[in-house]
N, C-alpha and C positions, 0 to 999 in steps of 0.2 A: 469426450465430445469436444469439438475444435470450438474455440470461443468465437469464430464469427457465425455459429451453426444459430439456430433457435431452435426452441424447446418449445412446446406449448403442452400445456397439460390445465385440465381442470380439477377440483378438489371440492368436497363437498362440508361446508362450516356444519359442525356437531350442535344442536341446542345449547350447549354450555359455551361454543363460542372454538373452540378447539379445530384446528384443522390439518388432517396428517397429511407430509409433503408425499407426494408418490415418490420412488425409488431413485428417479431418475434426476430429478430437483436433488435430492439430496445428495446424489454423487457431486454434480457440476457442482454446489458450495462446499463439497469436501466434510460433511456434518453426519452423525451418526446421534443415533437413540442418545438422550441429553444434552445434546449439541445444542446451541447458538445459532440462531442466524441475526443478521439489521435488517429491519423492516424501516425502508423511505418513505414514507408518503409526499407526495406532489402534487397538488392538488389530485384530480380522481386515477391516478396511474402511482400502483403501489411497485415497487420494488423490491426483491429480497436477497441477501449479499450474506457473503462471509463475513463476517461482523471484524477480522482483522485487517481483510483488504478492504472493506470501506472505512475506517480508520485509519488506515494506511493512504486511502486516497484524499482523506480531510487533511492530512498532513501535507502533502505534497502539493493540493492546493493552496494552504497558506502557505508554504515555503518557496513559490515559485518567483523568480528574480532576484530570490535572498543573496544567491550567492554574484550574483552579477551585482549587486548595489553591494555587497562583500569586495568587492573587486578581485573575485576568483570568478576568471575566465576561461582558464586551460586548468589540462592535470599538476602544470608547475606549481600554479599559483594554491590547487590545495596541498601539492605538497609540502609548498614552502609552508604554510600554516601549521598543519602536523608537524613537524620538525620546531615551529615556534612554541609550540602547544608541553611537546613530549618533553623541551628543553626545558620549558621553567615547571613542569612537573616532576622530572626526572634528573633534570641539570646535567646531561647526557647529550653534547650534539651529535647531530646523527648526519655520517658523510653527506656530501652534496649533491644533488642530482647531474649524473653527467651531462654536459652538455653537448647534445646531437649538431654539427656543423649543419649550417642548410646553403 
């Protein structure tokens, strides 16, 4: 299913609280029988996520500007990092990024 489609499905909660996803919820989070999902609440609009890509999105929400307040702004500048990084781990420098004339 293309991720700007929607889905809508209803499910019906068991007396003990229990609620099995229909077929098609489960494919779009990629989860099978014992699977995982993250359930968000927001106030009255619940959520339910692949528990690695919403982890993955808390991540990338606090890491955003890091790397600009880092002063890597292009692919040079993490190169040049890696190579600083690989050197005092490895003490191995590693050729230099050619550089393209402009």
């Amino acid at each position: 299913m293309p991720v700007n489609e929607t889905l809508s499905m209803t499910a019906n909660v068991a007396p003990n609280g229990q609620v099995v996803l229909p077929h098609g919820v489960r494919e779009v989070l990629g989860v099978g029988a014992g699977g995982d999902v993250a359930i968000v609440c927001n106030g009255h609009q619940v959520v339910m996520m692949n528990p690695l890509l919403y982890e993955l999105s808390i991540f990338q929400e606090a890491m955003k500007g890091e790397a600009e307040r880092a002063g890597l702004h292009n692919d040079d500048d993490v190169m040049e990092l890696v190579r600083g990084i690989r050197y005092e781990l490895e003490g191995i420098p590693l050729p230099a990024v050619p550089q393209v004339p402009v």
